[in-house]
FITOR-73258 format. One record per residue (C-alpha): residue number from 1; residue in one letter; chain; z, y, x. Coordinates in Angstrom, 3 decimals, padded with zeros to 6 digits. Example, Ala and Ser with C-alpha at 12.3 -4.5 7.8 and 13.67 -1.06 7.14 Angstrom:
<drenba 1,"a","A",<007.800,-004.500,012.300>>
<drenba 2,"s","A",<007.140,-001.060,013.670>>
***
This chain:
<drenba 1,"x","A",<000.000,000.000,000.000>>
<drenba 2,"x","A",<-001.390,003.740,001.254>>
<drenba 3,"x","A",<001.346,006.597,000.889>>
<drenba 4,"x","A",<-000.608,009.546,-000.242>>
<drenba 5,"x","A",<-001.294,011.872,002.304>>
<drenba 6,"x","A",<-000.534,015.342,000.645>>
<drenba 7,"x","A",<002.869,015.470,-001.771>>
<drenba 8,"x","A",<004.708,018.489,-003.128>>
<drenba 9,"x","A",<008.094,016.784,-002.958>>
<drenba 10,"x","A",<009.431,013.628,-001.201>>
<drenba 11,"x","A",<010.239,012.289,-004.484>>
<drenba 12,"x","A",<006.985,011.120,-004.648>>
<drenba 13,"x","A",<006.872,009.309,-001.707>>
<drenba 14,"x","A",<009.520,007.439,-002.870>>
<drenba 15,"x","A",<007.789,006.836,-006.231>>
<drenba 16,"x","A",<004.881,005.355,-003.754>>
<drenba 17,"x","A",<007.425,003.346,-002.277>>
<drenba 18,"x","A",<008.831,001.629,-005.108>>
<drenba 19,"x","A",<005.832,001.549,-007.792>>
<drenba 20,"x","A",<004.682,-001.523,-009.216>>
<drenba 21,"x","A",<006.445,-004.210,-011.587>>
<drenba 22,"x","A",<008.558,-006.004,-009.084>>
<drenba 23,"x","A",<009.726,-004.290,-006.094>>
<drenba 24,"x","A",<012.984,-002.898,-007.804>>
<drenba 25,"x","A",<013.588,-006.464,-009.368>>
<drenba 26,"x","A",<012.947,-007.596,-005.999>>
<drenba 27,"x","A",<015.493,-005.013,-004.267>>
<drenba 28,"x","A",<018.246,-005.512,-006.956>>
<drenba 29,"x","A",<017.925,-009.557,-006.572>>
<drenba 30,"x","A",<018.421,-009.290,-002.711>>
<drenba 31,"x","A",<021.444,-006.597,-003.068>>
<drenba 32,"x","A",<023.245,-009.451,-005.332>>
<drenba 33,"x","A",<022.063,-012.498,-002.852>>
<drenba 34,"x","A",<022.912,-010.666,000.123>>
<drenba 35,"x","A",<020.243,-012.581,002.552>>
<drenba 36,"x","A",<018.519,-015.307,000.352>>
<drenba 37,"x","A",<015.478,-017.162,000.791>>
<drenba 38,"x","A",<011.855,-016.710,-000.872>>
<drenba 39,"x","A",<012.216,-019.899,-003.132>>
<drenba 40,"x","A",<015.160,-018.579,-004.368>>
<drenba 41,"x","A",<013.463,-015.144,-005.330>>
<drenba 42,"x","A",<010.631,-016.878,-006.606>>
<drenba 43,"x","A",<012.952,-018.804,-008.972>>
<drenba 44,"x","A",<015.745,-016.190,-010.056>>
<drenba 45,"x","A",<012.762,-013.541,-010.757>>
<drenba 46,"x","A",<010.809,-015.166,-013.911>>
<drenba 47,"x","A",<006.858,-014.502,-014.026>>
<drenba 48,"x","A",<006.120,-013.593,-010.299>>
<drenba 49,"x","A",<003.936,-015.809,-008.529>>
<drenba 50,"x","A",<004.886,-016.705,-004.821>>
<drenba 51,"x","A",<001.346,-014.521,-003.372>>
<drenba 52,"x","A",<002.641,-011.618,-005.639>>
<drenba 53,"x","A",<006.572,-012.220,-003.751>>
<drenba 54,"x","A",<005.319,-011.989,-000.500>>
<drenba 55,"x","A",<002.654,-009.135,-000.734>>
<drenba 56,"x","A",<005.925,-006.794,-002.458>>
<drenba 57,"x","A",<008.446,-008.219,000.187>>
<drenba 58,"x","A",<005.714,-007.152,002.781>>
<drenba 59,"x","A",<005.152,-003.695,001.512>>
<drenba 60,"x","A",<009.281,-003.314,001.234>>
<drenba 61,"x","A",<009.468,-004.668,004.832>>
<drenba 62,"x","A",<006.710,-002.055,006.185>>
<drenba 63,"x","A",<008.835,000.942,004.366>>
<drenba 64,"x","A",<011.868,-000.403,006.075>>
<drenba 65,"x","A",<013.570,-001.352,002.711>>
<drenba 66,"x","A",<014.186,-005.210,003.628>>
<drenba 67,"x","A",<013.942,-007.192,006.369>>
<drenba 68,"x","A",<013.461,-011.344,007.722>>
<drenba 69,"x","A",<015.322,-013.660,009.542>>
<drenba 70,"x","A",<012.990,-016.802,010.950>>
<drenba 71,"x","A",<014.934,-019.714,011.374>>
<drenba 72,"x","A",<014.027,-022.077,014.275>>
<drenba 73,"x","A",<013.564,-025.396,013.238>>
<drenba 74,"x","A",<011.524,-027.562,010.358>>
<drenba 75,"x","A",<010.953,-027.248,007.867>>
<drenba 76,"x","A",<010.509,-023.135,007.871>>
<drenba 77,"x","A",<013.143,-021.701,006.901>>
<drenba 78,"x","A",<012.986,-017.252,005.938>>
<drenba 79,"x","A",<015.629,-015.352,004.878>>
<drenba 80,"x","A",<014.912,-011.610,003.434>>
<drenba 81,"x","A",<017.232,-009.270,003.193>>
<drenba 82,"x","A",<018.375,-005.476,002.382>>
<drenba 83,"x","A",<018.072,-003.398,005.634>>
<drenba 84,"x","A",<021.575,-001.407,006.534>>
<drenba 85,"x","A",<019.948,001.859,006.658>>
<drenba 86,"x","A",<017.101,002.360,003.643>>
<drenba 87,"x","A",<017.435,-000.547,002.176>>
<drenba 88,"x","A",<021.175,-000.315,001.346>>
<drenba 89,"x","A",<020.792,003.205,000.585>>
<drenba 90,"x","A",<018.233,002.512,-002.418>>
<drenba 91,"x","A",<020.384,000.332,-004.152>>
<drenba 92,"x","A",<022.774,003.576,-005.048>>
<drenba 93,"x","A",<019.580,004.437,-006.807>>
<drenba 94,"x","A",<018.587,001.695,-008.713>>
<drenba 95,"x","A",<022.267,001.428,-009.785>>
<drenba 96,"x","A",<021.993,004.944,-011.590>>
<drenba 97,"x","A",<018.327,003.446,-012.819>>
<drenba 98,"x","A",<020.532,000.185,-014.507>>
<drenba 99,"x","A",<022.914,002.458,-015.611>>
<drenba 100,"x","A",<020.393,004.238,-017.772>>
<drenba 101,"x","A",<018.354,000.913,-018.982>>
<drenba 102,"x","A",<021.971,-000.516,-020.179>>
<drenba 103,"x","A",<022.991,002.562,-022.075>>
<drenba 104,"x","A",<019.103,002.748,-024.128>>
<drenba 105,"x","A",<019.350,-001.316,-024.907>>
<drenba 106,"x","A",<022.730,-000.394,-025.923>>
<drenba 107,"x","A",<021.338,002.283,-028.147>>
<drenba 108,"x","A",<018.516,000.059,-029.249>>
<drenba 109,"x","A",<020.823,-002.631,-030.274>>
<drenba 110,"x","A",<023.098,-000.291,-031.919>>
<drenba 111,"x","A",<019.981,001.225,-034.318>>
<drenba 112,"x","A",<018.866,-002.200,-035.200>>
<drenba 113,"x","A",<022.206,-003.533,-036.109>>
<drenba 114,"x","A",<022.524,-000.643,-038.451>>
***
């Protein structure tokens, strides 16, 4: 993924960053698994195909959002994980973004029950 060239606020790199269907489902799954492996994100995170996985942990890993561990040894064996710095630092993000998308199913289940 390209970051645009030309922005009038860094919000919108971010916005580049994280766009697309799975790469906040992605981040939140690795902030609750700590390090965890790619079967185990392919499993927990229903409808995303294992090419799809790796192309969004890629583009995470080139921003600097997550990270891999290799494991010596067969069979290969990859862990992902948040990085300390940007990684870790998104999450306090995405926990204001859960936050909201609690409150409107709340309100959603609230209207229909009424």
């Amino acid at each position: 993924m390209k970051l645009r060239k030309e922005c009038t606020c860094p919000l919108e790199i971010t916005h580049d960053i994280l766009k697309g269907k799975w790469k906040t489902v992605i981040l939140w799954q690795l902030k609750h698994y700590g390090k965890t492996s790619l079967s185990q994100l392919e499993k927990d995170i229903k409808g995303i195909s294992q090419k799809m996985l790796l192309e969004q942990l890629n583009e995470l890993r080139d921003f600097g959002l997550v990270d891999k561990i290799q494991h010596d040894g067969y069979p290969l064996r990859v862990d992902y994980f948040l990085t300390e710095g940007r990684g870790e630092k998104i999450i306090k993000a995405l926990e204001i973004m859960q936050e909201i998308g609690e409150e409107y199913l709340n309100e959603k289940i609230k209207s229909i029950d009424t």
